[in-house]
Every structure is written in C-alpha cells, then in structure tokens.
N, CA, C and O atoms as a CHARMM CRD file, in Angstrom:
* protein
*
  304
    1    1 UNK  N    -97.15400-101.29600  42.96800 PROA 1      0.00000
    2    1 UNK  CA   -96.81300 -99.89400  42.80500 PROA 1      0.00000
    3    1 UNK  C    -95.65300 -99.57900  43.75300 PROA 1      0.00000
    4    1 UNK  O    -95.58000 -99.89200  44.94100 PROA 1      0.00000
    5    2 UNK  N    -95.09200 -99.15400  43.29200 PROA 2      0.00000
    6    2 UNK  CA   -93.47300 -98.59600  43.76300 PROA 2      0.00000
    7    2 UNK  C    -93.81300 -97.72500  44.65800 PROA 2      0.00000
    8    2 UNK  O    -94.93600 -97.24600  44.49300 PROA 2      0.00000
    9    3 UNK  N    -92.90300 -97.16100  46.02900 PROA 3      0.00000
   10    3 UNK  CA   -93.31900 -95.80100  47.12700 PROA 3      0.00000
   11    3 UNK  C    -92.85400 -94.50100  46.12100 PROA 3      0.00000
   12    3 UNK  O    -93.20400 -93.37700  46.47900 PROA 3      0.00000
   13    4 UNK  N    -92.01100 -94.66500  44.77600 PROA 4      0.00000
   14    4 UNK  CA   -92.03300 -93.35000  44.28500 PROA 4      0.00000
   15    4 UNK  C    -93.38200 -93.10500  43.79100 PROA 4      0.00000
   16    4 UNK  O    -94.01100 -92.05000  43.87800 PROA 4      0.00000
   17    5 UNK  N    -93.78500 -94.29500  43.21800 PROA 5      0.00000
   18    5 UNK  CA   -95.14400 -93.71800  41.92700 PROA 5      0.00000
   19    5 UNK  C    -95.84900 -93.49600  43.22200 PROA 5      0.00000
   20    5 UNK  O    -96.69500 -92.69500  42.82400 PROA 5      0.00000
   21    6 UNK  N    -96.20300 -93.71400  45.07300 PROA 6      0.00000
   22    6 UNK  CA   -96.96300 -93.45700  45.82400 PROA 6      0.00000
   23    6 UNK  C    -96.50900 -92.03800  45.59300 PROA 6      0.00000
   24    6 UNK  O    -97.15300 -91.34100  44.80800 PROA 6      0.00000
   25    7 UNK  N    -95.44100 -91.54800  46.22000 PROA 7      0.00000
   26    7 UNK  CA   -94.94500 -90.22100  46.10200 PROA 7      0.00000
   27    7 UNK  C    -95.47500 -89.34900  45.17200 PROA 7      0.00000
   28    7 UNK  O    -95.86200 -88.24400  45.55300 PROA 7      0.00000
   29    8 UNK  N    -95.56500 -89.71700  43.85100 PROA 8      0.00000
   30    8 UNK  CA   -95.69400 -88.96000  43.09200 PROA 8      0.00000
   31    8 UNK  C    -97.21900 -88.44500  42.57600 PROA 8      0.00000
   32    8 UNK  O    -97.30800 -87.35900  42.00200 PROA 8      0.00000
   33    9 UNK  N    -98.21900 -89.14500  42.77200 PROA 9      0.00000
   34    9 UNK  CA   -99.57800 -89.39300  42.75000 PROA 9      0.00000
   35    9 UNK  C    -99.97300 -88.58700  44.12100 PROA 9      0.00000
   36    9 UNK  O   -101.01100 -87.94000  44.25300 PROA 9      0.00000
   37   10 UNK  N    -99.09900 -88.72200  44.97700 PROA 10     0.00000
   38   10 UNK  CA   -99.56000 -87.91100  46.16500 PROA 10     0.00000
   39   10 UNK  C    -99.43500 -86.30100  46.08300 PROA 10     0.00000
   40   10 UNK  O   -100.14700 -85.43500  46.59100 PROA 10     0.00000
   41   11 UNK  N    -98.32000 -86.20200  45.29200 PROA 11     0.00000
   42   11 UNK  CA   -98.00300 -84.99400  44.99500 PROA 11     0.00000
   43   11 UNK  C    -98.92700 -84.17400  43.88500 PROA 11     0.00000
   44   11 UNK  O    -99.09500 -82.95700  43.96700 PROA 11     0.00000
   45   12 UNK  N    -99.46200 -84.93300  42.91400 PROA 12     0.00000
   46   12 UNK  CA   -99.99100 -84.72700  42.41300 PROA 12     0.00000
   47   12 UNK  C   -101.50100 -84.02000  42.67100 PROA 12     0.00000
   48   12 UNK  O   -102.04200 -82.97100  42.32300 PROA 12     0.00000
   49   13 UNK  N   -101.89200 -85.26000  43.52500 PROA 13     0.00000
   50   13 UNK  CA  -103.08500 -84.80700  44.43100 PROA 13     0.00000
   51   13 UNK  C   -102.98200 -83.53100  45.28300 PROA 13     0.00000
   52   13 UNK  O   -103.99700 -82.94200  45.65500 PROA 13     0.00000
   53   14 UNK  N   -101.92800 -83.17500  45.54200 PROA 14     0.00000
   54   14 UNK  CA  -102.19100 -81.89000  46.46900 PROA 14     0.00000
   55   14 UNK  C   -101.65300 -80.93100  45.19900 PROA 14     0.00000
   56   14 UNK  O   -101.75100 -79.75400  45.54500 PROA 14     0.00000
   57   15 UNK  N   -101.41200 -80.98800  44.59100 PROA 15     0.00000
   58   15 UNK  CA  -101.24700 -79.58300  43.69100 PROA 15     0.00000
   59   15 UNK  C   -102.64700 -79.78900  42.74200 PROA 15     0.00000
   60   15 UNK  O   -103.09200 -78.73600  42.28600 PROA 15     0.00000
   61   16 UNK  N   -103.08900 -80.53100  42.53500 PROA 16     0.00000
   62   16 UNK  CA  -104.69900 -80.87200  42.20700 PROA 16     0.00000
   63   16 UNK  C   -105.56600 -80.22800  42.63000 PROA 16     0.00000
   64   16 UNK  O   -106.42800 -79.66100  41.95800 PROA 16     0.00000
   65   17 UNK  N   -105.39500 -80.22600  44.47700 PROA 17     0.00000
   66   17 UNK  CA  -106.09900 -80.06200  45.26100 PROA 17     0.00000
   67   17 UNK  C   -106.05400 -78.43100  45.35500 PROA 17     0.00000
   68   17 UNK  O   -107.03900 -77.73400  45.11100 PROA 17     0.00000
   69   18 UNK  N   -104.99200 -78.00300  45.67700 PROA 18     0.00000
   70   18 UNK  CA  -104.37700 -75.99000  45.59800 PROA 18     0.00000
   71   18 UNK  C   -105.28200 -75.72900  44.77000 PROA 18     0.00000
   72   18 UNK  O   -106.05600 -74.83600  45.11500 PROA 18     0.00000
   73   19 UNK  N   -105.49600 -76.33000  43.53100 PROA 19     0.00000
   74   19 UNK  CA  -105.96000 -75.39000  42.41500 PROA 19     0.00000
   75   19 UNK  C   -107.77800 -75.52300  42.55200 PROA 19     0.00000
   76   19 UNK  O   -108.36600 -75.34600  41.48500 PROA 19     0.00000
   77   20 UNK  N   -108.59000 -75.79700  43.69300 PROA 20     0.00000
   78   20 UNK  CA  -109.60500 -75.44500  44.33500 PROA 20     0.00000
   79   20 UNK  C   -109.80600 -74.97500  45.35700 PROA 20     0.00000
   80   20 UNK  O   -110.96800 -75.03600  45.76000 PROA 20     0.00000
   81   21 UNK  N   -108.81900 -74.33400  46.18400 PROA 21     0.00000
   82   21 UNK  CA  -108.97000 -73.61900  47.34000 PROA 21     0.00000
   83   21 UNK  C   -109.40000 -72.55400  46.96800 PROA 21     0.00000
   84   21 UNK  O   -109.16400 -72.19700  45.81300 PROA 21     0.00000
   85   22 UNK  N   -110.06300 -71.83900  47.73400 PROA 22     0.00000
   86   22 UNK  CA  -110.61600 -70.39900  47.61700 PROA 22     0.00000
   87   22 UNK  C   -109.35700 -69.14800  48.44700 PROA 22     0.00000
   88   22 UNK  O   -108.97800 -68.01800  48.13700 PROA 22     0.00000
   89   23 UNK  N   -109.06300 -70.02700  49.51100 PROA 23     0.00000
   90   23 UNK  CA  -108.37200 -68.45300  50.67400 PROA 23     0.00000
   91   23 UNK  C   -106.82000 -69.37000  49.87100 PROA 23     0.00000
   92   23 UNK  O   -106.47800 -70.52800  49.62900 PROA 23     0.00000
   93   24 UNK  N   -106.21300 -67.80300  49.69100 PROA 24     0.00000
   94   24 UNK  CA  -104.99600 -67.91500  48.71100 PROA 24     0.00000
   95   24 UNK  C   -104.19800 -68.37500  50.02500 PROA 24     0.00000
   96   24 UNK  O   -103.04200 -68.46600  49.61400 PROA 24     0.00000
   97   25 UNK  N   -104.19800 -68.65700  51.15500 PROA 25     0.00000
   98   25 UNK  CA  -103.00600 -69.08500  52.03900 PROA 25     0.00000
   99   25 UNK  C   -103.36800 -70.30000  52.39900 PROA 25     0.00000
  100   25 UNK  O   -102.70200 -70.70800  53.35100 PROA 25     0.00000
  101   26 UNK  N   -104.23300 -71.10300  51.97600 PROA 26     0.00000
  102   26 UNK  CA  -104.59100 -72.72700  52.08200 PROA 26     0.00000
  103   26 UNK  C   -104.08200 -73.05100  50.71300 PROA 26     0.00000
  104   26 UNK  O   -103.33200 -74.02700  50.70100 PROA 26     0.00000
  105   27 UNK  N   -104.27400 -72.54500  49.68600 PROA 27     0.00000
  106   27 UNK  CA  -103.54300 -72.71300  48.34900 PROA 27     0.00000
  107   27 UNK  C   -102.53400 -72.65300  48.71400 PROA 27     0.00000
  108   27 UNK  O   -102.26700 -73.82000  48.99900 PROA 27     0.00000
  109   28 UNK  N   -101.77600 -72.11700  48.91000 PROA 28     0.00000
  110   28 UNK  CA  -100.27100 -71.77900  48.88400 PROA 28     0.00000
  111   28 UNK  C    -99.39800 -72.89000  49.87500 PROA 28     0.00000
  112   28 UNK  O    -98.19400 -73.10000  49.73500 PROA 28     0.00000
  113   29 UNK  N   -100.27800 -73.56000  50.91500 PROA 29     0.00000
  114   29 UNK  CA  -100.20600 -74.19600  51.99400 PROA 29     0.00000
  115   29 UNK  C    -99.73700 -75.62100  51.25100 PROA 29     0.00000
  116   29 UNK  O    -98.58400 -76.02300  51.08900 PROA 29     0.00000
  117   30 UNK  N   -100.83900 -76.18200  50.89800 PROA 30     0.00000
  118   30 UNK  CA  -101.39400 -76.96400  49.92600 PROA 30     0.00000
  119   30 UNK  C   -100.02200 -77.10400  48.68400 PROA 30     0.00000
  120   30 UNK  O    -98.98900 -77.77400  48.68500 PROA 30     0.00000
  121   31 UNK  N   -100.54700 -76.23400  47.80700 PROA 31     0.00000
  122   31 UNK  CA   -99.51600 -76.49500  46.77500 PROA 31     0.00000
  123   31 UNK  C    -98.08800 -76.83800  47.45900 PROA 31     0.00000
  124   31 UNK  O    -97.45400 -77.84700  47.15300 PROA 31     0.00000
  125   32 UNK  N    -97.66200 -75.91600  48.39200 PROA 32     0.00000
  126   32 UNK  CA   -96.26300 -76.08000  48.96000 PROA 32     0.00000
  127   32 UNK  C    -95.91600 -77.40500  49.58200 PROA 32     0.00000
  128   32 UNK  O    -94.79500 -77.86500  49.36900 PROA 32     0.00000
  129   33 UNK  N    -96.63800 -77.95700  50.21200 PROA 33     0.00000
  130   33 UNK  CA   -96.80700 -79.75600  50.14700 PROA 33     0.00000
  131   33 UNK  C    -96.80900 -80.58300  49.21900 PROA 33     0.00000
  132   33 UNK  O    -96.15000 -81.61300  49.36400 PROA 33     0.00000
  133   34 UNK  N    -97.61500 -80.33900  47.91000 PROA 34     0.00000
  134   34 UNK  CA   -97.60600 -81.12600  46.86200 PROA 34     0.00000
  135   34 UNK  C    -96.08100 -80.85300  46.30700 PROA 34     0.00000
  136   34 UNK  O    -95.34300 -81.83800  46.28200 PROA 34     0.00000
  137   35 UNK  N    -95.61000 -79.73000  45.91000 PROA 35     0.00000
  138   35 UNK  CA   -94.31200 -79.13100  45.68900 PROA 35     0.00000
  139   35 UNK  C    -93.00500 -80.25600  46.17100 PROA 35     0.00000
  140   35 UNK  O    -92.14600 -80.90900  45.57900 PROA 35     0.00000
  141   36 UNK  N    -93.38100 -80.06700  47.43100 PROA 36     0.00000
  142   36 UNK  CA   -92.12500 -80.65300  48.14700 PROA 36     0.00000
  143   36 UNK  C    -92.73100 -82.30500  48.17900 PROA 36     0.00000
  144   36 UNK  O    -92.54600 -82.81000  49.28600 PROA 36     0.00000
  145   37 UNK  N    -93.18500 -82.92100  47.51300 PROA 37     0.00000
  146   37 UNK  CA   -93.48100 -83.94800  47.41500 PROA 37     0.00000
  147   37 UNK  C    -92.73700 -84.50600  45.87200 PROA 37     0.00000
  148   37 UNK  O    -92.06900 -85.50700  45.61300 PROA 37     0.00000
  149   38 UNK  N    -93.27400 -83.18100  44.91200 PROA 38     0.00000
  150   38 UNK  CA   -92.39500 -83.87600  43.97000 PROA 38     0.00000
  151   38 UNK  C    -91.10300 -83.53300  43.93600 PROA 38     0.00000
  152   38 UNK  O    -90.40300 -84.05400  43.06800 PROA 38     0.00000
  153   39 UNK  N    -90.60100 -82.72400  44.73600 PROA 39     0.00000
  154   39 UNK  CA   -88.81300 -83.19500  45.02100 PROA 39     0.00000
  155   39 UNK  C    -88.93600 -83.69800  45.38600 PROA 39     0.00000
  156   39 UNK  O    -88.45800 -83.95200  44.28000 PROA 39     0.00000
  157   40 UNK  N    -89.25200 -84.84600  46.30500 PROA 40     0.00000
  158   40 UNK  CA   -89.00300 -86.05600  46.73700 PROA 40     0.00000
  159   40 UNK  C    -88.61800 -86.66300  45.34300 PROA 40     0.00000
  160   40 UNK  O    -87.47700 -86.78600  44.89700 PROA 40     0.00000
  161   41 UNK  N    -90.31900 -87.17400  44.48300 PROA 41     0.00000
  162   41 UNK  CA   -90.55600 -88.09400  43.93300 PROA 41     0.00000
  163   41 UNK  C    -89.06900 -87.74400  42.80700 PROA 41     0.00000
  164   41 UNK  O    -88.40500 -88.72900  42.48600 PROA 41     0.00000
  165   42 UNK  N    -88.61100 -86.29400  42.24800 PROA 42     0.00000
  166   42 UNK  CA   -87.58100 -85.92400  41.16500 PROA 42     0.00000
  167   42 UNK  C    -86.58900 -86.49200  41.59800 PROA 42     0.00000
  168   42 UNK  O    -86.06900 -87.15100  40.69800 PROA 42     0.00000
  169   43 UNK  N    -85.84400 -86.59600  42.92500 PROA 43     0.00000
  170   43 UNK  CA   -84.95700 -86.73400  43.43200 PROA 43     0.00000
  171   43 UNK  C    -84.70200 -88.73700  43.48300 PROA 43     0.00000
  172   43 UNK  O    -83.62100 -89.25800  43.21100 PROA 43     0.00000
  173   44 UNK  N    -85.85000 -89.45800  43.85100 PROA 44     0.00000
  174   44 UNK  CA   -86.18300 -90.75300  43.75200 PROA 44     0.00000
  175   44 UNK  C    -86.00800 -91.53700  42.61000 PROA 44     0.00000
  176   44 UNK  O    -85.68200 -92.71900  42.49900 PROA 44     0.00000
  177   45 UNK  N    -86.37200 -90.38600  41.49000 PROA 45     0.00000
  178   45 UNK  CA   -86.36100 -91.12500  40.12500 PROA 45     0.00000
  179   45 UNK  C    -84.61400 -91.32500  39.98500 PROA 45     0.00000
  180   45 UNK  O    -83.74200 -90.69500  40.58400 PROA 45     0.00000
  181   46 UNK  N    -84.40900 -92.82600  38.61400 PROA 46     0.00000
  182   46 UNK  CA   -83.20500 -92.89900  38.31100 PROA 46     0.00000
  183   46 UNK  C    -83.37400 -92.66400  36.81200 PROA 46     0.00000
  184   46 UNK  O    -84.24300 -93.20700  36.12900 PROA 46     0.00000
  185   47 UNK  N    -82.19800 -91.55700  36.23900 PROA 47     0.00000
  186   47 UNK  CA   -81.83100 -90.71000  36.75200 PROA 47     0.00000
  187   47 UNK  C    -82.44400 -89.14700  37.72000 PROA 47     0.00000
  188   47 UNK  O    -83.58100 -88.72500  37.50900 PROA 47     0.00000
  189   48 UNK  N    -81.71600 -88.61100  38.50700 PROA 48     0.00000
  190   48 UNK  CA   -82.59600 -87.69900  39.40800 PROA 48     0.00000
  191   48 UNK  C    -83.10800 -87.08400  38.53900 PROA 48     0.00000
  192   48 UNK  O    -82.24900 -86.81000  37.70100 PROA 48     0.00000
  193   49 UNK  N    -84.68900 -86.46100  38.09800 PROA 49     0.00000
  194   49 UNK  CA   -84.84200 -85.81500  37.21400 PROA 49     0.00000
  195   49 UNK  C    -85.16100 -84.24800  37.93300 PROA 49     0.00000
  196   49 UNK  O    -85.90800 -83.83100  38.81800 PROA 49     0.00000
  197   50 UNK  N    -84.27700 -83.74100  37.13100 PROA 50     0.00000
  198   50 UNK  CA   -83.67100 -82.54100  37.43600 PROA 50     0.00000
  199   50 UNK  C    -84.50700 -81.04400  37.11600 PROA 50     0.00000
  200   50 UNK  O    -84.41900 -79.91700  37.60300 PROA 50     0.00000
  201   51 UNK  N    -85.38200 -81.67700  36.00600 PROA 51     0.00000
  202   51 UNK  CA   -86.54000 -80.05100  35.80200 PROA 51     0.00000
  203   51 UNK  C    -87.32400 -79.90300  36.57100 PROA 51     0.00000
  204   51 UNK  O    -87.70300 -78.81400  36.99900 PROA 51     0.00000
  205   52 UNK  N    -87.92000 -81.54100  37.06200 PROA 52     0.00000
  206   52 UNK  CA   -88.66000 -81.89100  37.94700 PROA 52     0.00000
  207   52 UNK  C    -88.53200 -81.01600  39.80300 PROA 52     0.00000
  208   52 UNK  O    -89.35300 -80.38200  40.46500 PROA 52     0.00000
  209   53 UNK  N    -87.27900 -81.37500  40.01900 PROA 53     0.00000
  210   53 UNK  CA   -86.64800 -81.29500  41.28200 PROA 53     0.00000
  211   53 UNK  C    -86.48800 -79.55800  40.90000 PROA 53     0.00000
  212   53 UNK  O    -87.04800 -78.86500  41.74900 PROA 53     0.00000
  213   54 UNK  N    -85.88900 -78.84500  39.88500 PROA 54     0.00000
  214   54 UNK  CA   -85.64400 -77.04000  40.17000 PROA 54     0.00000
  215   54 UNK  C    -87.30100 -76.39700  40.26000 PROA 54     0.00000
  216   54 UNK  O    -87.65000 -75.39300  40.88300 PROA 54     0.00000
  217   55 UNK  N    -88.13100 -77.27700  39.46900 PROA 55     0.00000
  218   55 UNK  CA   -89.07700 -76.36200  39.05000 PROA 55     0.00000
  219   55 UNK  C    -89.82500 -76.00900  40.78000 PROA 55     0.00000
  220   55 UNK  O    -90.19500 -74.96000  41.30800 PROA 55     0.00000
  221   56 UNK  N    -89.79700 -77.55800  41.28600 PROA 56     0.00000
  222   56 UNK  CA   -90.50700 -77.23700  42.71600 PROA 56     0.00000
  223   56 UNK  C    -89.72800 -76.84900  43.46400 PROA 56     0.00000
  224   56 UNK  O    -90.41600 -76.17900  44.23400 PROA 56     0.00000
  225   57 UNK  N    -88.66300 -76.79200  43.81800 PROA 57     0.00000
  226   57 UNK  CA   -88.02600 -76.12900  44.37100 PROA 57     0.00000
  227   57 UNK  C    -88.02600 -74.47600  44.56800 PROA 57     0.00000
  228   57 UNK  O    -87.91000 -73.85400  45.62400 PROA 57     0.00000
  229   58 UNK  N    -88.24100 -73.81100  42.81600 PROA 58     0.00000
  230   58 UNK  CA   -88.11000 -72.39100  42.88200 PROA 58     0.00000
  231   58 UNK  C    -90.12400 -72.25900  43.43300 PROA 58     0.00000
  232   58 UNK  O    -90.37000 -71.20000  44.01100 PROA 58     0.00000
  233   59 UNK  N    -91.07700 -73.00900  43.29600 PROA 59     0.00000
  234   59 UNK  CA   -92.24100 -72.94900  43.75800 PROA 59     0.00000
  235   59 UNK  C    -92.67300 -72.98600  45.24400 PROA 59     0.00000
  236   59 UNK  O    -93.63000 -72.45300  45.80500 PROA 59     0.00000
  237   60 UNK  N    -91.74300 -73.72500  45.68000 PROA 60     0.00000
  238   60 UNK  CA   -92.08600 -73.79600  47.37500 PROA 60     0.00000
  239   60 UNK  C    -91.41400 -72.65800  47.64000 PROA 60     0.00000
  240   60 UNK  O    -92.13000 -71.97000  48.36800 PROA 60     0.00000
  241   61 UNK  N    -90.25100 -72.04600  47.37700 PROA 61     0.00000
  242   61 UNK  CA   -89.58000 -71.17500  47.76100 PROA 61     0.00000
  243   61 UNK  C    -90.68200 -69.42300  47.55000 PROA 61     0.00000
  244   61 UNK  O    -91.20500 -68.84800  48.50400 PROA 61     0.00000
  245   62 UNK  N    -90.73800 -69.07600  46.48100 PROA 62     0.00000
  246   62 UNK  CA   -92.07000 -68.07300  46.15100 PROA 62     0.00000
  247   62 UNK  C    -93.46800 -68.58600  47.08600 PROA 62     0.00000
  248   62 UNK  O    -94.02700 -67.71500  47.75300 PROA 62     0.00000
  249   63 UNK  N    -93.98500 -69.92500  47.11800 PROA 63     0.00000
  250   63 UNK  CA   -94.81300 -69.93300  48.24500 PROA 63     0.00000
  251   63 UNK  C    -94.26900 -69.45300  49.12800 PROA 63     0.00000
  252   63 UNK  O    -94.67800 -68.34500  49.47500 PROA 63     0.00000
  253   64 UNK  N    -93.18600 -70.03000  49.83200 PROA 64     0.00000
  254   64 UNK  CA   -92.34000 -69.53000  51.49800 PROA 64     0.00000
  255   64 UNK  C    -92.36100 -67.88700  51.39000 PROA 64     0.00000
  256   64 UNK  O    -92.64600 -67.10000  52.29300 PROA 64     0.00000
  257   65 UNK  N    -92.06200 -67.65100  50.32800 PROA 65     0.00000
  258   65 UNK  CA   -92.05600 -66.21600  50.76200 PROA 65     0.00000
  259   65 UNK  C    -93.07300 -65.16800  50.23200 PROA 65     0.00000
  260   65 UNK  O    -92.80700 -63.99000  50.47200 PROA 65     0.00000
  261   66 UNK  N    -94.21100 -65.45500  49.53800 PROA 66     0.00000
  262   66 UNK  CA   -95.92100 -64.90400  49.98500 PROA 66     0.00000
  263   66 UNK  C    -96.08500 -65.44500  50.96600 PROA 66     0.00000
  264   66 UNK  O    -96.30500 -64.53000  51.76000 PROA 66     0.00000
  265   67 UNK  N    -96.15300 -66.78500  51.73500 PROA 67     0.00000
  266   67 UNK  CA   -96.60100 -67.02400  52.78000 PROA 67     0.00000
  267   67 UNK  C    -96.25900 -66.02600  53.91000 PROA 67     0.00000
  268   67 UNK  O    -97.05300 -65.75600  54.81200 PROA 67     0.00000
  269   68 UNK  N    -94.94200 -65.46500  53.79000 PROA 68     0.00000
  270   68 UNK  CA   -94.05400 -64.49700  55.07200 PROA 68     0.00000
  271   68 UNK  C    -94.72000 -63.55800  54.78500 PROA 68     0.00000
  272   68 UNK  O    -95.17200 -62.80500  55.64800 PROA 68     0.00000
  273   69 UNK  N    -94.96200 -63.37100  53.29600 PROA 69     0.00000
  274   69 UNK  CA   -94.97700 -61.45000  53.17700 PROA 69     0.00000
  275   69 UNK  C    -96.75400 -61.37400  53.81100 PROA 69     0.00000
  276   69 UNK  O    -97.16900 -60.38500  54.41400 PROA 69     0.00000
  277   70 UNK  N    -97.45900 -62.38100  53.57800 PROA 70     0.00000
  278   70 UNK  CA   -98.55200 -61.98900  53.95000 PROA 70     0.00000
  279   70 UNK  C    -98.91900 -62.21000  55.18300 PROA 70     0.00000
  280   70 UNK  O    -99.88400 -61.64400  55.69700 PROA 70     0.00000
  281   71 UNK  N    -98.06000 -63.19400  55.86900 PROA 71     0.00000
  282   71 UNK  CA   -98.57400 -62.98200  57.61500 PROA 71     0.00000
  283   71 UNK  C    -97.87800 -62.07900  58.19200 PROA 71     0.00000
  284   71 UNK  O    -98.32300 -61.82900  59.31200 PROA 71     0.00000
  285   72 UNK  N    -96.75200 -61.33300  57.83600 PROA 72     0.00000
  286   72 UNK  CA   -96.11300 -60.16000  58.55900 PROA 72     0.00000
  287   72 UNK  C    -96.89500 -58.72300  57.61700 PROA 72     0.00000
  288   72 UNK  O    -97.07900 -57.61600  58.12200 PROA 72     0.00000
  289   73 UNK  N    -97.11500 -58.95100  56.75400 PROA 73     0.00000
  290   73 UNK  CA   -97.80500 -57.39500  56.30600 PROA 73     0.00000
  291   73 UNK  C    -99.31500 -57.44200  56.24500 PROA 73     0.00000
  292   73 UNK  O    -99.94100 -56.42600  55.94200 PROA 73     0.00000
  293   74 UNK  N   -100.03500 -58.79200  56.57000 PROA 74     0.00000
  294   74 UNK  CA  -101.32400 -58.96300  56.47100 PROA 74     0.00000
  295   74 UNK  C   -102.26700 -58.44100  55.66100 PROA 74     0.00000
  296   74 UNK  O   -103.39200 -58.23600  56.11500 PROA 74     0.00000
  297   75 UNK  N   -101.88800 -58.08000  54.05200 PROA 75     0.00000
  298   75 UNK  CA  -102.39200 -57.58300  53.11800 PROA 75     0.00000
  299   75 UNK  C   -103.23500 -58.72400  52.24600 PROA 75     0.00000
  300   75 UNK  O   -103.79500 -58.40000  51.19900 PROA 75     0.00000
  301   76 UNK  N   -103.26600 -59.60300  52.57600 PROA 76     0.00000
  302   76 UNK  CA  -104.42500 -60.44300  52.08000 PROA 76     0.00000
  303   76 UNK  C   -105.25500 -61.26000  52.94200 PROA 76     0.00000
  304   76 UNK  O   -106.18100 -61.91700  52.46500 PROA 76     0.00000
C-alpha cells in the first residue's frame, strides 16, 4: 500500500469518525483533520485531483470559521 492510499483511508476515517460525535466542536475538530488530510491525499494523486483538493479546502475553511464564531461568541 502506497503512503497516499495511507493518506487517504486516514482521511477517510476521521470524516467517518465527525459524523458520530455528539458536541458539534469535536465534529468540526475532527472533520477539519480528515479534510485536510484529503488535500493532502488530492494534491498526491497524479493527476492532482482537483474536486477533491477545492471541495476540502472550502470545508476546513467554514469549519475554521464556526470554529472562531463559536469560541468568540460562545453560542453553542
């Protein structure tokens, strides 16, 4: 097994994993790791695959910023 297909199985596993958390900021935690895992793995592949690499990208980014809005306004 190749370190991408590790990469990518790993990534997998933590966005697997998000989608059983209960407190929405261990989800968000969580997913945002698996996220930035598969840009890795999008970026690794030949050719870079590119839906792969925007989709998590615009996902960690919306995590990053519920993550802000809710530890500075503490509404959840």
């Amino acid at each position: 097994m190749e370190l991408n297909d590790v990469i990518g199985y790993l990534a997998m596993g933590f966005v697997l994993l998000s989608f059983i958390m209960k407190q929405v900021k261990m989800l968000r935690i969580i997913n945002t790791i698996g996220c930035f895992l598969f840009i890795i793995h999008g970026f690794l592949l030949i050719p870079i695959n590119w839906p792969i690499v925007a989709t998590n990208i615009a996902i960690v980014l919306i995590n990053v910023y519920y993550l802000y809005f809710v530890k500075n306004n503490k509404s959840s």
